[in-house]
C-alpha positions as CSV (number, residue, x, y, z in Angstrom):
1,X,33.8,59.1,68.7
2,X,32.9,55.4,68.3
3,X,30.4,53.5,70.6
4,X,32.7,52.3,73.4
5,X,33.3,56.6,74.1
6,X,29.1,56.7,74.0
7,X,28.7,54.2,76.1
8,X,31.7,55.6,78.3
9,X,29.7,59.4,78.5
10,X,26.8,57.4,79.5
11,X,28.3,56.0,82.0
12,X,29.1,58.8,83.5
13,X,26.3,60.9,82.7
14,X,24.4,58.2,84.3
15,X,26.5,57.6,87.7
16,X,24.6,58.4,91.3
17,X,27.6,59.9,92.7
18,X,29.6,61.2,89.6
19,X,32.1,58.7,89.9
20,X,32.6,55.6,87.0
21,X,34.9,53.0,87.9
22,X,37.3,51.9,85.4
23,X,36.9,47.9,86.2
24,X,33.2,48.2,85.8
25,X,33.6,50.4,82.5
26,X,36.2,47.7,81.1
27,X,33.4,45.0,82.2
28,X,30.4,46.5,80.7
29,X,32.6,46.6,77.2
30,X,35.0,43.8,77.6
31,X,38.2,45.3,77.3
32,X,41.2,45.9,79.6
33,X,41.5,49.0,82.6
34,X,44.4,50.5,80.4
35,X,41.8,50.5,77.0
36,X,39.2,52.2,79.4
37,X,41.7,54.8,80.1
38,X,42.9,55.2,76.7
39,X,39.6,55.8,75.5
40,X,39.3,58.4,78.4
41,X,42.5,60.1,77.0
42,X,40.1,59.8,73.5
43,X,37.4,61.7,74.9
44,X,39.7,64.4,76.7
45,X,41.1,65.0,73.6
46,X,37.5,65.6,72.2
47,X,36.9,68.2,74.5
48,X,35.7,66.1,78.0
49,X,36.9,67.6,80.5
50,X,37.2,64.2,83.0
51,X,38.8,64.1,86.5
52,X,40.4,60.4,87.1
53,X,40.8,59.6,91.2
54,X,42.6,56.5,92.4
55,X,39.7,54.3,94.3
56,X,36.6,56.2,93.2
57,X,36.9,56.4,88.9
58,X,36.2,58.5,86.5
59,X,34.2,61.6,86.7
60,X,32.9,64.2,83.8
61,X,33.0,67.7,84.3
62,X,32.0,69.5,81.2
63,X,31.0,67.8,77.8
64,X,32.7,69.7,74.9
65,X,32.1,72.9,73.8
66,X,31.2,71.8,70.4
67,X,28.0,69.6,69.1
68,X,28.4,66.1,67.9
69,X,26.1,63.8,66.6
70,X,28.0,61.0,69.2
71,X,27.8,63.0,72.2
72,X,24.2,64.6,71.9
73,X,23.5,60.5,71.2
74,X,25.1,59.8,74.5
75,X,23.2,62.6,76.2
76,X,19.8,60.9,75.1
77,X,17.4,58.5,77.1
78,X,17.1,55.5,76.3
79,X,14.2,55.3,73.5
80,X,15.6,58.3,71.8
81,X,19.9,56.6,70.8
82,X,18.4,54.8,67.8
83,X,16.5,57.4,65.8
84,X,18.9,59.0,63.0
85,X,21.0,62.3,64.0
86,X,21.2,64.1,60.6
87,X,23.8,66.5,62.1
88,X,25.4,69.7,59.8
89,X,28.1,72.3,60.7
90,X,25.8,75.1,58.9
91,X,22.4,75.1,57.4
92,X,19.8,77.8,56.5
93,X,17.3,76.3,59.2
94,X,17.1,72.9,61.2
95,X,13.3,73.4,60.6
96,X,13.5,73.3,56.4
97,X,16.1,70.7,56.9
98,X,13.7,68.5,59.0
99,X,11.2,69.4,55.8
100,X,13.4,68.1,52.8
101,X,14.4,65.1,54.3
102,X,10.6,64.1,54.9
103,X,9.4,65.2,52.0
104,X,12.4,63.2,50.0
105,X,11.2,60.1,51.8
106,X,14.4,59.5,52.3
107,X,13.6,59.0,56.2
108,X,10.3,58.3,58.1
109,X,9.9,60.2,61.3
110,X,10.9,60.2,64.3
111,X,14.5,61.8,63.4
112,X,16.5,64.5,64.8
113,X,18.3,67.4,63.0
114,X,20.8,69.2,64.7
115,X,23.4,72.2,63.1
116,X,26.2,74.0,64.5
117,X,24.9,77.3,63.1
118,X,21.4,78.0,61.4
119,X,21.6,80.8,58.6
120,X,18.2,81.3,58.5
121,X,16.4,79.5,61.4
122,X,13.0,79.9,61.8
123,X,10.4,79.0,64.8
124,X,6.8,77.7,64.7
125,X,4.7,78.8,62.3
126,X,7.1,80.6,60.6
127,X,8.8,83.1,63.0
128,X,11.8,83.9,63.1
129,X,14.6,82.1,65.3
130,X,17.6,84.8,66.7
């Protein structure tokens, strides 16, 4: 998922009556109608589910089943889409993840960790995360 399909799902995440049209989508990124669709097609592929209706636009249904570092980006506000995703299919715990990184220095706060499955997740304080 590149940044054209992020700002896309905004778009319609963001739309008063559900409904993105295709000629303001195509303005806001400066491509064609057909390239807004074909990135629509993209995203469908992905796992959107998004209804298209002659006259009214493009509507999202259902994000996809699976996490992404893209689309939980695109689901953010505003002051959250520049601070780093470090995203991972399985880890022992998002928790001891968020840890390692900080004490590596590698990355100052504020950053997000997200993982598809956590082996060994653990709450505040130390409790355990079912």
């Amino acid at each position: 998922m590149n940044d054209a399909d992020q700002i896309i799902l905004r778009a319609l995440l963001e739309s008063e009556d559900g409904f993105a049209s295709g000629g303001f989508l195509a303005e806001q990124l400066g491509i064609s109608r057909v390239a807004i669709w074909s990135r629509i097609e993209k995203l469908r592929e992905f796992g959107c589910e998004i209804e298209a209706r002659r006259g009214k636009g493009y509507r999202l249904h259902k994000l996809p089943k699976t996490l992404s570092a893209p689309c939980i980006r695109a689901c953010l506000p505003e002051r959250w889409r520049k601070i780093p995703i470090h995203f991972c299919d399985s880890i022992d715990s998002t928790n001891s993840e968020a840890e390692r990184i900080f004490t590596a220095g590698e990355k100052r706060p504020p950053f997000i960790v997200v993982a598809r499955e956590q082996t060994a997740g653990r709450g505040r304080l130390g409790r355990r995360w079912f």
